[in-house]
C-alpha positions in Angstrom: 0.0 0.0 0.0 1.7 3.5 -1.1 1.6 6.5 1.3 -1.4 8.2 -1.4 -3.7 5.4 -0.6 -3.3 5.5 3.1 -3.7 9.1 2.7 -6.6 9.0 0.4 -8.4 6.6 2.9 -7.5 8.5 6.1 -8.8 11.6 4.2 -12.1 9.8 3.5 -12.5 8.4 7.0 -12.2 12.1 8.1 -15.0 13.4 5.7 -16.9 10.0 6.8 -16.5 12.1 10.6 -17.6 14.9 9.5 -20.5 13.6 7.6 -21.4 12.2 10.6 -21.0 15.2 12.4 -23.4 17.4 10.5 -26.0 14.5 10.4 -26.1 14.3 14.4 -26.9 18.2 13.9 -29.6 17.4 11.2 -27.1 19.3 8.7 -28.0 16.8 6.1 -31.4 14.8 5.3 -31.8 11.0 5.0 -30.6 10.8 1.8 -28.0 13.5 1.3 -26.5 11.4 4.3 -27.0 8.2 2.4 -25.5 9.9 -0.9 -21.9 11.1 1.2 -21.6 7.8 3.3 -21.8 6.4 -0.4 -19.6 8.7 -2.3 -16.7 8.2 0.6 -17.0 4.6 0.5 -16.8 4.8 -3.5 -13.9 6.5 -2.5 -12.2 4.4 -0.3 -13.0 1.3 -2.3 -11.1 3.1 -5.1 -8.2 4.2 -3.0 -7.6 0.7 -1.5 -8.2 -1.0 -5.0 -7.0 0.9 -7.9 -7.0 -1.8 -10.7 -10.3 -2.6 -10.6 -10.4 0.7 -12.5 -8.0 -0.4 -15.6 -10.7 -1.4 -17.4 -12.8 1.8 -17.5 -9.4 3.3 -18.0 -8.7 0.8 -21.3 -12.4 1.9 -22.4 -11.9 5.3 -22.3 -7.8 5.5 -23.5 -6.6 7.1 -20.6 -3.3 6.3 -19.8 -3.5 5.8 -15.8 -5.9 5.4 -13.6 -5.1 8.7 -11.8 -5.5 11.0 -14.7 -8.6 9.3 -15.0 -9.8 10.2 -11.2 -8.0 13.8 -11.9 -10.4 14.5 -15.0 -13.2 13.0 -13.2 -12.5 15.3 -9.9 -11.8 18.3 -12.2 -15.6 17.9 -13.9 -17.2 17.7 -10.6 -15.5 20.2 -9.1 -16.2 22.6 -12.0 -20.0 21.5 -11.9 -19.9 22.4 -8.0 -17.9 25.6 -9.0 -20.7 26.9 -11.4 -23.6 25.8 -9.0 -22.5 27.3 -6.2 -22.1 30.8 -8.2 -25.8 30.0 -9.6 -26.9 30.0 -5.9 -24.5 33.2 -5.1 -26.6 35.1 -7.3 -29.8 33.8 -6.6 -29.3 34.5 -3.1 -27.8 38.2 -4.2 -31.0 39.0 -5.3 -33.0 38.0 -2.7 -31.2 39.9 -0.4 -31.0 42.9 -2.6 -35.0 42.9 -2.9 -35.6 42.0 0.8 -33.1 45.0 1.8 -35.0 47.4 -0.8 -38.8 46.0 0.4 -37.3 47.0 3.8 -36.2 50.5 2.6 -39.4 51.4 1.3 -41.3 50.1 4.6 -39.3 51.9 6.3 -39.8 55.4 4.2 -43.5 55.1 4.3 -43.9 54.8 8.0 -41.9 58.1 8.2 
């Protein structure tokens, strides 16, 4: 076992903790639960077994199994990336309208 798979799998026990941590403070429902305990153990299960991945590798003609896990992590964490600014914005907005509904209470009680 190399020193990147004990660290992959020590990294992925640590989000398992704190996946736990935010479930005991009913941070996460049922399901997004469900969907992290899965995605970690995905994780580990890759980390602790590499080869199993060759094949998917082969199919696609990537050379190594990393640079297929570094295109994969790269596309999720661009699709995160753009979400997150989608819900920046929305939330902008809302505060933007909430603060200017508040200005104009404000003015007509004067």
């Amino acid at each position: 076992m190399s020193i990147f798979q004990i660290l992959s799998v020590l990294f992925a026990l640590f989000m398992i903790y704190v996946t736990r941590t935010h479930t005991l403070k009913q941070r996460f429902s049922a399901s997004e639960t469900l969907f992290w305990y899965s995605l970690w153990g995905v994780f580990i299960f890759a980390a602790l077994f590499p080869d199993l991945l060759k094949g998917l590798t082969d199919f696609l003609h990537i050379s190594r199994v990393f640079d297929l896990l570094l295109v994969g992590s790269l596309m999720i964490l661009t699709v995160i990336v753009i979400l997150n600014y989608f819900q920046q914005r929305e939330n902008a907005k809302k505060w933007e309208e909430f603060i200017r509904q508040r200005a104009i209470d404000r003015q007509a009680k004067k």
